[in-house]
TINUVO-867111 format. One record per residue (C-alpha): x, y, z; residue in one letter. Coordinates in steps of 0.02 Angstrom, whole numbers, plus 32768, in hexadecimal, padded with zeros to 4 digits. Layout:
BEGIN
XYZA
...
//
This chain:
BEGIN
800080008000X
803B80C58002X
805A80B6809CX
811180E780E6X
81758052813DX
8156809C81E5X
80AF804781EAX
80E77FAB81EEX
81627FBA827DX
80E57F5182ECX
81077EA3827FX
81D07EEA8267X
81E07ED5833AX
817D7E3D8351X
81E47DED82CBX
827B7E248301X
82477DE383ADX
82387D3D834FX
82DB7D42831DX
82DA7D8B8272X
83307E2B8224X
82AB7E9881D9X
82DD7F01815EX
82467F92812BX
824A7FE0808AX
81D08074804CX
820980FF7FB2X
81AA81737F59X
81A381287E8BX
8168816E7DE4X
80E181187DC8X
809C81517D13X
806381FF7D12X
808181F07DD5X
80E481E87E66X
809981667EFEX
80EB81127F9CX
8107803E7F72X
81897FD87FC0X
82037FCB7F38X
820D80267E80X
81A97FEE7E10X
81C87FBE7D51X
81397FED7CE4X
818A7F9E7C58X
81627EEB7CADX
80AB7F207C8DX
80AE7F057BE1X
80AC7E4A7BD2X
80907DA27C40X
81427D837C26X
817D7E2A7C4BX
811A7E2A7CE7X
81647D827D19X
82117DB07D27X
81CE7E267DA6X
81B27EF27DB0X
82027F0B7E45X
82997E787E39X
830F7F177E27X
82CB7F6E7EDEX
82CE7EC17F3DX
838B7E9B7EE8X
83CD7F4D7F24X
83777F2D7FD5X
83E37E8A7FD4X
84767ECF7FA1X
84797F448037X
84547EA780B4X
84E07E64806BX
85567EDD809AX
85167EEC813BX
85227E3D8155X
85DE7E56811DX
86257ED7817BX
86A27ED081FAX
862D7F19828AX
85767F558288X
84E67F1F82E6X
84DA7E968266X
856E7E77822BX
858E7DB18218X
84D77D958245X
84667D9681BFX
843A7CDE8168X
84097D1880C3X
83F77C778091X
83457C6C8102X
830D7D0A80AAX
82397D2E80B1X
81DB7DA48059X
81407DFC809BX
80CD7E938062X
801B7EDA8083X
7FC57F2A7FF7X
801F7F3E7F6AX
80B97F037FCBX
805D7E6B7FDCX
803E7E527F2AX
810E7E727F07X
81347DE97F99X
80A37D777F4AX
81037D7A7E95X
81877D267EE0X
81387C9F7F22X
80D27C837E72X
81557C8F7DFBX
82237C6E7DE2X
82757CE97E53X
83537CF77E47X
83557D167EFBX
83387C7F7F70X
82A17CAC7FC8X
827E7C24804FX
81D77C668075X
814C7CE2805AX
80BF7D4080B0X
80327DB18062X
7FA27E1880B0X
7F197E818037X
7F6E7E467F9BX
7F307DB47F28X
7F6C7D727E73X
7ED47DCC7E37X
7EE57E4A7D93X
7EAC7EEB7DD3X
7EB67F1C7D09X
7F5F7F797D23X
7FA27EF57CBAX
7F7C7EEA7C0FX
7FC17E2F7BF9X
7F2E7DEC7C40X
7E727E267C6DX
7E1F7E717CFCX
7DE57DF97D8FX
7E5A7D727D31X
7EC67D137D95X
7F887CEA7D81X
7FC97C3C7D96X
804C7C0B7E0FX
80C47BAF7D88X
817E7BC77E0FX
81E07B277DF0X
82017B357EA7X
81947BA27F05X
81C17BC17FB7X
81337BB78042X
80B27C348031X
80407C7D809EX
7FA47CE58070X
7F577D5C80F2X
7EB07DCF80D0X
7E137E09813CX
7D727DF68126X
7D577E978116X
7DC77EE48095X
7D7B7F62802FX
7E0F7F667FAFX
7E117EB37F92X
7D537EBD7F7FX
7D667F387EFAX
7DB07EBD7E85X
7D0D7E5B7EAAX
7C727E477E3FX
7C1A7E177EE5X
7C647E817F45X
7CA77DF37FC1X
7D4F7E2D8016X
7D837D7D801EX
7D677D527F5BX
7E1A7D7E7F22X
7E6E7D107FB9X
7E017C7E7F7EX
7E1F7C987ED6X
7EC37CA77EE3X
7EE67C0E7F46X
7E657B967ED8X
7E9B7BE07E2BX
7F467C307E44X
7FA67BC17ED9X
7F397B147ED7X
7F777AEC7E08X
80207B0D7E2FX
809C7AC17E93X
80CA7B067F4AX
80947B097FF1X
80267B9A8022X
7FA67BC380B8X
7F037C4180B3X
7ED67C94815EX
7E4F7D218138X
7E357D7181DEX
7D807DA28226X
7D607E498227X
7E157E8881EAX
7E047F06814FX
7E837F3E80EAX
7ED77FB68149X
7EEB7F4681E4X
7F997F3581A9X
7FC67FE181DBX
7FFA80368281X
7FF180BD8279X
7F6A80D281D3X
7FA881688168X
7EFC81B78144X
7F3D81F180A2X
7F5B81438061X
7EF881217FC3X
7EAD80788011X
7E5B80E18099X
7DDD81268035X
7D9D807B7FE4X
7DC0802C806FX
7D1E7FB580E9X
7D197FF181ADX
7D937F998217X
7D0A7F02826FX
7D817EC982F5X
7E0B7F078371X
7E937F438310X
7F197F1D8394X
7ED57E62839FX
7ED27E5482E8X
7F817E8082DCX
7FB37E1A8378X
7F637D7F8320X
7FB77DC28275X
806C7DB582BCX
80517D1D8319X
801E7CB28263X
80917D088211X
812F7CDE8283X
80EC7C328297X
80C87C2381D9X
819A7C5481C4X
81BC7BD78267X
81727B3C8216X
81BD7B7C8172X
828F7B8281D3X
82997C4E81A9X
825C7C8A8272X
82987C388308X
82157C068399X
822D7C9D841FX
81697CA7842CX
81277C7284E0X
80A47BF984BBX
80267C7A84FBX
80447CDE8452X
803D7C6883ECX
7FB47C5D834EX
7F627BD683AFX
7F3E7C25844AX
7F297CDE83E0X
7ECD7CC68346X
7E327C518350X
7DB57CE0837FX
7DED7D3882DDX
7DF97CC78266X
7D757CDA81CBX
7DBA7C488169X
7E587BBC8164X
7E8E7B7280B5X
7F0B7B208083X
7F707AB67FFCX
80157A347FE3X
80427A4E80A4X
809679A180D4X
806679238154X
80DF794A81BDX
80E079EE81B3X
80B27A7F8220X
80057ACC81CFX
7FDE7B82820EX
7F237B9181E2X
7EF37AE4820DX
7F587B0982C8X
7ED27B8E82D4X
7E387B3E82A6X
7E717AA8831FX
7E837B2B83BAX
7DF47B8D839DX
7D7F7ADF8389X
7D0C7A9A8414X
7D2F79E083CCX
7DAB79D9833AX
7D2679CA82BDX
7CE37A7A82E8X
7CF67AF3826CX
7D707B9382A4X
7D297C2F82E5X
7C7D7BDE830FX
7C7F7C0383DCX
7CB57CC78399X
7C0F7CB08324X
7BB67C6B83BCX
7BF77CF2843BX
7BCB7D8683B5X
7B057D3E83A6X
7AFD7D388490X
7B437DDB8478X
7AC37E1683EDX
7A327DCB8447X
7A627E3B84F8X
7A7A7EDB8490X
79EF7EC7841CX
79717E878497X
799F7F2E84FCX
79907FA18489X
78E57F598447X
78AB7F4C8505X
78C8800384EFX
7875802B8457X
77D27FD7849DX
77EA8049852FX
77CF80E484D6X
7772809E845EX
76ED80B484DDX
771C812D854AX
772481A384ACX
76958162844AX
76F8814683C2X
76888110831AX
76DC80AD828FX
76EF812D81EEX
76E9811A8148X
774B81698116X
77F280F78114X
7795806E80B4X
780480688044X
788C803180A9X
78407FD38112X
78907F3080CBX
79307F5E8058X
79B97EF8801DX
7A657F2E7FC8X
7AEA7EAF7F90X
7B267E538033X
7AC67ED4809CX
7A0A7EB280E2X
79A67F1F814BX
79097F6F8197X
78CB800E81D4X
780D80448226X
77EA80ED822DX
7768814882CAX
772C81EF82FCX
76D58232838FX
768382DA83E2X
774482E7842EX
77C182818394X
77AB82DC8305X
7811824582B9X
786681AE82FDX
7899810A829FX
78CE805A82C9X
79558019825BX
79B17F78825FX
7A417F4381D9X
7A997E8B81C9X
7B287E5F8151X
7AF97DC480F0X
7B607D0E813CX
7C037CEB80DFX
7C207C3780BFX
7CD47BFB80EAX
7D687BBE8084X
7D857B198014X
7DE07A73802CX
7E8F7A41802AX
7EC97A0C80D5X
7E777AB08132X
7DF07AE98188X
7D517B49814EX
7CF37BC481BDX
7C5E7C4781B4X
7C1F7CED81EDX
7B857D13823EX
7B7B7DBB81E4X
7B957E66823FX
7AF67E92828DX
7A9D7F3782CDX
7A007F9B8312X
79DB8047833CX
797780C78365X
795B81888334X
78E381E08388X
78BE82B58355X
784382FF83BFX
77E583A58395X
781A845383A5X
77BC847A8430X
781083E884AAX
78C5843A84BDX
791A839D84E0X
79AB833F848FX
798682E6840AX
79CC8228842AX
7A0F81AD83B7X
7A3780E2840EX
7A9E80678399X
7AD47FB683CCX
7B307F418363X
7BAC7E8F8351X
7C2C7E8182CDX
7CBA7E0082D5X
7CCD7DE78381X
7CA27EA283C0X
7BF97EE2840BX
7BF97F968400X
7B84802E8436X
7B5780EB8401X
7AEA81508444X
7AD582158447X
7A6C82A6848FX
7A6B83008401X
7A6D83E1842CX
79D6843383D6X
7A2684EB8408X
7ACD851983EAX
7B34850A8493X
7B9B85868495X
7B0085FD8492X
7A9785B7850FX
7AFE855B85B3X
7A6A854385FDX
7A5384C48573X
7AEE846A859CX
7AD48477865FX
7A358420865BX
7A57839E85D8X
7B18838885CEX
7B7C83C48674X
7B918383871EX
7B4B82DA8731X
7B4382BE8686X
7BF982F5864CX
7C2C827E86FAX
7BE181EC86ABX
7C2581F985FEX
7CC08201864EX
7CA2816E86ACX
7C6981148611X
7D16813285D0X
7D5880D48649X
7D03802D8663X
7D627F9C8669X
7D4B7F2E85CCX
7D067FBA854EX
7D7F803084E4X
7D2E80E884AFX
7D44811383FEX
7D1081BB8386X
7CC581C682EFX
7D5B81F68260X
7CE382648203X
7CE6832E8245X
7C43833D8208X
7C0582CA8272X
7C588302831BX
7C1983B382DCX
7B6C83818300X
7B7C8304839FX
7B5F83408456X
7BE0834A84CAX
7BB882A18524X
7BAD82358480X
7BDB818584ABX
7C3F81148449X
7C6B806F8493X
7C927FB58455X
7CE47F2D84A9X
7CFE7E7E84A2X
7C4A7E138472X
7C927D7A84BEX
7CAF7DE68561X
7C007DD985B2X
7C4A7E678624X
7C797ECF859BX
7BAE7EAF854DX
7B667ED885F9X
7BBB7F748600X
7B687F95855AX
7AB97F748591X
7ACE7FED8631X
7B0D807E85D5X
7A898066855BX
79FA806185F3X
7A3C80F48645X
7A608144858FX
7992812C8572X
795B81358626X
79AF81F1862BX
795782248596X
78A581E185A4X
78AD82458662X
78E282DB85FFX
785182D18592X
77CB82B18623X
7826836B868AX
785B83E28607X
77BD846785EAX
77A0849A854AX
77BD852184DCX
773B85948497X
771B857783F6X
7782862B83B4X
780886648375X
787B85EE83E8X
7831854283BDX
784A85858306X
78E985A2831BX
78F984F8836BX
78A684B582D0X
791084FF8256X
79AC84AD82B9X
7957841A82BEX
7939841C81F7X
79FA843C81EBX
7A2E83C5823DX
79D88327822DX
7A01835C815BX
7ABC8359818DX
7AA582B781D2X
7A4682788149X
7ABB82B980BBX
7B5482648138X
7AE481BE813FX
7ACF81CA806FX
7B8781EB804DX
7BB1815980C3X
7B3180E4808EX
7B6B80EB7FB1X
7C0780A37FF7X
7BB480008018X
7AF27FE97FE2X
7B12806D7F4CX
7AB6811A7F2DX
7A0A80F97F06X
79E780807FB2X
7A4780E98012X
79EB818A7FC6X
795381397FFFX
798F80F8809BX
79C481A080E8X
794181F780B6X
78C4817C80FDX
7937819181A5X
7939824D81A4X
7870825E81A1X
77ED82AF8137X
7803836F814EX
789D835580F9X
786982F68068X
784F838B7FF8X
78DE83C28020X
795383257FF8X
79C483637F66X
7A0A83E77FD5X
7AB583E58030X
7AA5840B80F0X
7B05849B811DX
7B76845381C2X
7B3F84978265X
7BB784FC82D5X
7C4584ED8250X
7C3585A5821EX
7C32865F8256X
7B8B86C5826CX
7B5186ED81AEX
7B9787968190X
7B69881C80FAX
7BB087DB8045X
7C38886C805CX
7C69885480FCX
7C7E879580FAX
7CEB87C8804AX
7D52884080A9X
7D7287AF813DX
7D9B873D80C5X
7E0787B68065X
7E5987DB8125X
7E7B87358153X
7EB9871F80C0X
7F4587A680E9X
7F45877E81B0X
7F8E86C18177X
7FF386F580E3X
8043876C818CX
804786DE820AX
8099865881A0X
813F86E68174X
813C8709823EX
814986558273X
81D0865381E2X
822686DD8213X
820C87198163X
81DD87E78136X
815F880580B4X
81E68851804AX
81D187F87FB9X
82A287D67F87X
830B875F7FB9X
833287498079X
83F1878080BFX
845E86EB80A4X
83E286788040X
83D5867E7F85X
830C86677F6EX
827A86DD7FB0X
81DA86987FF7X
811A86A17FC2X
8085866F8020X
7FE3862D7FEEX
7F5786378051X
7EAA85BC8036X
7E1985FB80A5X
7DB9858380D6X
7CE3859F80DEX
7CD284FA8145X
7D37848C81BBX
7D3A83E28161X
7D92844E80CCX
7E0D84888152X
7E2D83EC81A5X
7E57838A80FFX
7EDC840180BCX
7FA183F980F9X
800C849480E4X
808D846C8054X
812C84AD801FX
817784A17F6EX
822784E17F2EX
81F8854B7E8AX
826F852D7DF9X
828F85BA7D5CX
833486027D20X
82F486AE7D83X
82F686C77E39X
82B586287E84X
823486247EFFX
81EB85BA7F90X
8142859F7F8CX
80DB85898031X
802585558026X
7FD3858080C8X
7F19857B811AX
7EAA85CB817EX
7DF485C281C6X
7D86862B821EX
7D3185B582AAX
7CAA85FB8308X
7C89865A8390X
7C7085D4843EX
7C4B862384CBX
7C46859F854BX
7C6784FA8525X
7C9F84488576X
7CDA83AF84E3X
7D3B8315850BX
7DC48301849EX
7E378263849EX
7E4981CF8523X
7EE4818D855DX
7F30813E85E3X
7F3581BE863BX
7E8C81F88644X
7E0F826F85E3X
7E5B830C858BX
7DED83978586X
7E0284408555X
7D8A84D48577X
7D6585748516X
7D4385EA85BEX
7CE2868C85BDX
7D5B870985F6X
7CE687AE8600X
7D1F885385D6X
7D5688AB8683X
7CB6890A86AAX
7C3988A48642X
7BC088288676X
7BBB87CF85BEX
7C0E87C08520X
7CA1875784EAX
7D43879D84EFX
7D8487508453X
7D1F874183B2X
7D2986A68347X
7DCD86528349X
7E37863B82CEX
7E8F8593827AX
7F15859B821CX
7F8C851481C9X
804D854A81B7X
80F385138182X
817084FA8217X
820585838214X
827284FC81F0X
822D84B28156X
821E85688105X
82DB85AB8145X
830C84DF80FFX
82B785228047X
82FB85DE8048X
83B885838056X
83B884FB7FF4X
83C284878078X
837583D480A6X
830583C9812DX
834F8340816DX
83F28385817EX
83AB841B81C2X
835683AA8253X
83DD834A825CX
845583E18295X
83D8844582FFX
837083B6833EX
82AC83AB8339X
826B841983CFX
81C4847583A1X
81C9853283A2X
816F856E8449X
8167861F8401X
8110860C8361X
805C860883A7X
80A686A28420X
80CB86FF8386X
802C86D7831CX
7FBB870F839FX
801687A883D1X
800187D78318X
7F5F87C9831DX
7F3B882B83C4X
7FA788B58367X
7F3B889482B1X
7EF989358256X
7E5E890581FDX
7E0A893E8163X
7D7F89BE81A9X
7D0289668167X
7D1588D481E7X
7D3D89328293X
7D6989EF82C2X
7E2F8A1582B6X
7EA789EB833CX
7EFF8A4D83CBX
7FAE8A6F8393X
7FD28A5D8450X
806889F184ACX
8037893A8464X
7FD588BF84CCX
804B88418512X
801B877A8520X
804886FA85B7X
803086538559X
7FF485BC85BFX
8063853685C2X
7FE484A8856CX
7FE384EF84C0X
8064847F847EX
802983DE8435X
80A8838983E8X
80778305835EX
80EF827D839AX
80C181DB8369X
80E1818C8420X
808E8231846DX
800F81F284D7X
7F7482318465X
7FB681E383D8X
7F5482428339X
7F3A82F28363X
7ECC831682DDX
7E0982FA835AX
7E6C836183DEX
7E8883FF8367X
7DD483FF831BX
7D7C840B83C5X
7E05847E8438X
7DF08518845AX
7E5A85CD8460X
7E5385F38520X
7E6886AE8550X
7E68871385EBX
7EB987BC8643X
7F49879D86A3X
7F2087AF8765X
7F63884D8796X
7FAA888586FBX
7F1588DE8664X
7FB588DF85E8X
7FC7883285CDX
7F3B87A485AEX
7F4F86E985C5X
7F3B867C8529X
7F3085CE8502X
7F5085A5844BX
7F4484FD8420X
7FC384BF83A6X
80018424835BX
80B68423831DX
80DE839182AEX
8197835482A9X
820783708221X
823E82C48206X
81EF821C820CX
814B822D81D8X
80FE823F8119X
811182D780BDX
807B832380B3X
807D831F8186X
813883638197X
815D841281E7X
80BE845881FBX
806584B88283X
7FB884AA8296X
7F7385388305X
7EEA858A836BX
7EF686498366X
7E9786F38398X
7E2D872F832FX
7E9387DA82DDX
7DE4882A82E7X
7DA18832839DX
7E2288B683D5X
7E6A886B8472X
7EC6890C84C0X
7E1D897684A0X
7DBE88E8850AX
7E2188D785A5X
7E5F899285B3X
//
C-alpha cells in the first residue's frame, strides 16, 4: 500500500523478537503520469506482457535491498555484522507489497526465497496489466516455489473491489483454488474475521489511497494484529526462516481462533507443521468443529442481550409516547442491497414529530474449500437502533440509541442530540449536559472491559452533544455486554425523565427557531447517512434509506445539501464577509512570514539566495480546513527563484461557554474549555470574537527552502524541539492587527498589549505522545483568554497548537504548525483597558 514503512514497525519488533532481521523498505516511485509510495521501484515496462511481468517489476528494488544486507552481513563490526543467514531469506508485503512478495512465491525468482507471507494482495488482475484481463487470475507455474502464506480479512474493501460480488474474501479464494492449488508449492489461507484492509497498518496514514475504498475495521485492531504476527512467525517457524522465542501463550493457537473467518490450505505434508489447521484445531469444541464457531456463538448471546434491551426500550416509549406506526417509511420498510438486509418502521406522536426503528444485518459468508484445512462461517454483523425527534415545542435533546455485533465485538452509541446552540444558551448545557451528566460520561470512559472511540468524520462530531457515547468491547466478555445494557438503560431512562419534566415552549418565535435547527440538522445527518450509505448499498437505496430516516418535513426538501451546524461565523452583510475574507486572507499571509522570521519585502532574504511567497486558502467550512496540509514547494526558472508556501486559515465561531471531551488515554480524560472572561466592568459579552485557525509551515522548513538546504540536515544539526514562541508571536500580531474599517473601528496606536501564554498550548504530534493523533483534539479546543491578575496590560492566552516534527513522518505531515489564534478583529487592548 502507500503507506510509509513506519506502519509496519509492529510486525518488524515481533519478528525480530522471533529471531529474525527485518529489514523495511518504503520510496517514493514514478509511477506513470505519477509519483506514489510502494515498497520497492516499480518497472512499468514488465506491464506489457505475461512474460515481462514474470521476470518481475520490482526484481531490481528487492536485488538492491539485498545487496545492502549483504554488506552488512560482511562488515567487520555493525550491529549485524556476521549475523545475517541470507540463505533463510522471507519475503512479506501488505497491499501492493503483498502482491510484490506474492510474485515470488508464484513464479521463478534468482534470489532464494525460503518463504513468503501476503496480507490484502491476491494473484487477481486488477486490469493494470494488459497481458491478461480484469478479475483473471495468474497461475503459480515456480519450478520450486517456497512456502507461501496468504493472509486477508473479511472485511477488505480493496480486495472487494476487484469483486463482482463484492465479497472481500473472493480474491483469497480465488487465488488459492485457481492460482496456488494447479501449481506446485505449499501454501496456507488464514482470512481473519473482522480484519479489513488497513488492519495491517499502525499507525494508518489517512492519506493512503486504500483508506478511502476501504470497509470499517469489524474487530479490535490490536488483537487482529496480535493474531497477525503470531501466524505469521509461526507460518516462518514451521517453514526453518524464525526461531521459536514465542511463549506458548502467544502463540496462533492460543491467539487466533476468535478471529479466524476461514483456514485453507494445499500440498502441506504429513508431517508437517500446518498454521491454519493449528487454528481451527484450538479454536474447536471437538476436533470436528468448524473454527470460529464459539466467536459466532458468543456474537448471537451478545446480540440477543443488546437487542432484547434496546427493543424492551422501544416498547417502553412506544407507549408512554403514543407513538403510531407512519406511513410514511413504507418504502423501506423491508430493503435489501447486495450482502446488506434491513428494516426500518417509522412513528409519530402529539410529542415525536418523527422517530424510526431501524435494524441492518450483513448477509452469512460461507467458509473456505478443501485441501487439508478447515472451513468456517460468519454470522453476519448485526444491528438495531433507534431515532427519536420530538417537536419544537418539547425543548429537549433529541436522542439517538444504536447497538450492534460484528466479529467478535458488541458495540454501543447513543447521543442527546442539542436542539440550541450551546454556546448561546448554558442553561441548555447545565440542565442537559453538566454535572451529573458530564460525571457519568466520564465514568463511562472508564469501565473495565469497554474501550471509547469517536466518530472520524468532523461533520459528525460537529453535530453530537457533549456526552455522546461511543463504546464496544469484547462480545464474548459477558462483562463487557452488561456494561452495554446499563449505559444504554440509564442512556434511555435519563431521557424519557427529561421528557415527562421539561415545560414547554410557546408555540413563537423560540420553538421556530428550535424548528428551523431542528430542520438543519436532522438534513446534515441525513446527507452524512446518504454519503455513507453509496459506499455499500449504492445511491438509489441509500437515497431512499436516509430520507425515510430523516422524516417527512424534509422530504421536499431532499436534493438539498445541509449547511453544517456551529461550523461557521454569524452570517454577515455580502461586503463585510468579502472584506473578512479578504483580511484573513492578509492576517495569514502575515502570520506564516512572522513564525518564519520572514519580512514582507518581497526580495531575497540576507544570506539566502531565494525570496518567499505565501498563499493563503480561506476556508468557508471546517471539514475544508481540516482536510488541507500546509505545503511547501522549491520554485524553479532561470530568474530569481522562489519558495512557495501554501498556508490556511479558518474563521471558527464565536463559543462562549463550552465543555467537550477530547481524547482518552491512560491517563485520564483531556478536556479543554473555552471560558468567558468578561470585559472588566461588564456583566456579558465575550471577550474574544470568533477564533481563528490557521495551518503554517514550521520556521525551519521555510529558512531549510530560502538556503538550499535539506530538512533533514537542518534537523539533524539543530535538533527537533518545537518553537514555543510561534503561537506567542501570531497572537500578539493579531492583538496589534489594523483592520479594514469596514470590519471594526481603527486601533489605538498606544504601547502594544502584551501576552502571558499558558503553558498547555503546545501539543506536539509525536507518534508515542500519549494522545497519539492530534487531529479530534484540534477540531474541538478552544483559544482560552483572560486579564492577567493585577496587571490590565497583559492578558492570559491559551492557543492551542500542534507542531508536527520535521522528520519521520510522511510529507504532507512534516513541519507544520497547526494553530488556534485571536481573532485580529475583537480589539483586545480596547476591551480590557
Amino acid at each position: 500500500a502507500d503507506c510509509s514503512h513506519e506502519s509496519y514497525m509492529w510486525l518488524a519488533e515481533r519478528l525480530a523478537r522471533a529471531g529474525c532481521a527485518v529489514a523495511l523498505s518504503s520510496c517514493v516511485v514514478p509511477f506513470g503520469p505519477k509519483t506514489c509510495l510502494l515498497s520497492t521501484p516499480f518497472d512499468l515496462g514488465a506491464l506489457g506482457s505475461l512474460e515481462a511481468y514474470k521476470r518481475g517489476p520490482s526484481r531490481a528494488g528487492i536485488a538492491a535491498i539485498l545487496d545492502e544486507l549483504r554488506v552488512l552481513a560482511a562488515a567487520s563490526d555493525g550491529p549485524l555484522a556476521g549475523r545475517l543467514d541470507l540463505g533463510r531469506l522471507a519475503v512479506g508485503g501488505h497491499s501492493s507489497g503483498g502482491r510484490t512478495a506474492l510474485d515470488l512465491a508464484s513464479f521463478d525468482e534468482p534470489f532464494g526465497v525460503a518463504a513468503v507471507f501476503s496480507y490484502g494482495a491476491s494473484l487477481v488482475n486488477s486490469g493494470m496489466g494488459a497481458f491478461a484481463e480484469r478479475g483473471s487470475v495468474l497461475p503459480c507455474d515456480a519450478a520450486r516455489p517456497p512456502p507461501l502464506l496468504l493472509l486477508g480479512g473479511s472485511e477488505d474493501g480493496v480486495s472487494a473491489g476487484l469483486s463482482e460480488s463484492g465479497d472481500a474474501t473472493e480474491t483469497l479464494r480465488r487465488t488459492m483454488a485457481e492460482g496456488v492449488a494447479p501449481g506446485s508449492g505449499r501454501a496456507e489461507l488464514c482470512i481473519l474475521r473482522g480484519a479489513n484492509h488497513m488492519a495491517f497498518c499502525e499507525p494508518v496514514d489517512p492519506t493512503c489511497s486504500a483508506v478511502d475504498s476501504d470497509r470499517p475495521l469489524g474487530a479490535d485492531g490490536a488483537a487482529v494484529r496480535s493474531a497477525l504476527g503470531a501466524l505469521i512467525v509461526d507460518f516462518l517457524g514451521a517453514a526453518g526462516v524464525a526461531g521459536s522465542r514465542l511463549a506458548p501463550e502467544e502463540r496462533t493457537a492460543a491467539l487466533a481462533p476468535p478471529l479466524i473467518f476461514a483456514a485453507d490450505a494445499v500440498r502441506v505434508p504429513d508431517d508437517a507443521r500446518c498454521v491454519g489447521a493449528e487454528v481451527a484445531a484450538a479454536g474447536a469444541a471437538t476436533a470436528a468443529q468448524p473454527a470460529g464457531q464459539a466467536a459466532a456463538a458468543a456474537d448471537e448471546v451478545a446480540w440477543e442481550a443488546l437487542r432484547g434491551a434496546l427493543d424492551g426500550w422501544m416498547d417502553r416509549l412506544r407507549s408512554e409516547l403514543r407513538l403510531a406506526p407512519s406511513s410514511f417509511a413504507e418504502e423501506s420498510a423491508e430493503w435489501a442491497a447486495g450482502w446488506l438486509r434491513g428494516s426500518l418502521d417509522g412513528f409519530a406522536s402529539p410529542a415525536v414529530e418523527w422517530g424510526v426503528r431501524y435494524a441492518n444485518e450483513a448477509a452469512e459468508s460461507g467458509g473456505g474449500g478443501g485441501g487439508g484445512g478447515a472451513a468456517s462461517g460468519s454470522a453476519g454483523a448485526k444491528s438495531v437502533g433507534v431515532n427519536l425527534w420530538l417537536t419544537s415545542r418539547l425543548p429537549v435533546p433529541h436522542m439517538t440509541l444504536y447497538v450492534g455485533v460484528r466479529a467478535g465485538r458488541a458495540t454501543l452509541m447513543a447521543d442527546h442530540l442539542p436542539r440550541f446552540d450551546l454556546g448561546e444558551r448554558p442553561e441548555h448545557v447545565a440542565a442537559f449536559y453538566g454535572g451529573e451528566q458530564a460525571s457519568r460520561w466520564s465514568a463511562a470512559q472508564r469501565v473495565k472491559g469497554l474501550t471509547p472511540f469517536r466518530s472520524s468524520d468532523p461533520s459528525v462530531r460537529a453535530l453530537q452533544g457533549p456526552n455522546a457515547l461511543a463504546l464496544h468491547g469484547a462480545s464474548a466478555d459477558p462483562h463487557a455486554v452488561s456494561a452495554l445494557v446499563a449505559e444504554l438503560d440509564r442512556h434511555a431512562e435519563t431521557w424519557l425523565g427529561w421528557v415527562r419534566t421539561t415545560p414547554l415552549l410557546d408555540d413563537g418565535a423560540e420553538a421556530e427557531a428550535v424548528r428551523a435547527r431542528d430542520w438543519s440538522l436532522r438534513a446534515a445527518l441525513r446527507d452524512h447517512e446518504r454519503a455513507a450509505g453509496e459506499r455499500f448499498m449504492g445511491p438509489d437505496v441509500a437515497a431512499t434509506l436516509s430520507a425515510s430516516m430523516a422524516g417527512p418535513e424534509l422530504r421536499a426538501e431532499e436534493g438539498a445539501r445541509a449547511e453544517p451546524l456551529a461550523w461557521r461565523p454569524a452570517a454577515a452583510a455580502d461586503g463585510v464577509a468579502k472584506a473578512a475574507e479578504e483580511d484573513l486572507r492578509r492576517f495569514g499571509e502575515t502570520a506564516q512570514r512572522v513564525v518564519a522570521g520572514v519580512p514582507a519585502a518581497g526580495g531575497a532574504e540576507p544570506g539566502e539566495h531565494r525570496s518567499l511567497r505565501v498563499e493563503v486558502t480561506v476556508h468557508r467550512d471546517l471539514g475544508s480546513f481540516m482536510a488541507a496540509k500546509p505545503g511547501l514547494e522549491v520554485l524553479g526558472g532561470a530568474g530569481k527563484p522562489e519558495v512557495l508556501v501554501r498556508a490556511h486559515a479558518f474563521a471558527e465561531p464565536e463559543w462562549r461557554s463550552f465543555d467537550r471531551p477530547l481524547a482518552n488515554t491512560p491517563e485520564g480524560v483531556y478536556t479543554y474549555v473555552h471560558e468567558l472572561a468578561a470585559a472588566a466592568g461588564t456583566e456579558s459579552g465575550p471577550l474574544a470574537g470568533p477564533t481563528i485557525c490557521l495551518k503554517l509551515k514550521r520556521r525551519e522548513a521555510v529558512a531549510a527552502a530560502l538556503g538550499g538546504r535539506a530538512l533533514d540536515d537542518l534537523a539533524a544539526r539543530e535538533g527537533d524541539a518545537p518553537d514555543l514562541e510561534a503561537a506567542r508571536r501570531v497572537n500578539q500580531l493579531a492583538c496589534g492587527w489594523q483592520p479594514p474599517p469596514s470590519l471594526c473601528a481603527a486601533r489605538s496606536t498606544a504601547e502594544p498589549l502584551r501576552l502571558e501564554l499558558t503553558g498547555d498550548r503546545e501539543l506536539l504530534d509525536a507518534p508515542d505522545g500519549p494522545l497519539g493523533n492530534k487531529g479530534g483534539l484540534y477540531i474541538e479546543s478552544r483559544v482560552r483568554v483572560a486579564p492577567a491578575e493585577g496587571n490590565p496590560s497583559v492578558l492570559r492566552v491559551t492557543s492551542p497548537t500542534i507542531t508536527t516534527p520535521l522528520v519521520g513522518v510522511p510529507e504532507q505531515f512534516r513541519a507544520g504548525h497547526y494553530m488556534k489564534v485571536l481573532s485580529p478583529w475583537a480589539g483586545y487592548a480596547e476591551a480590557i483597558e
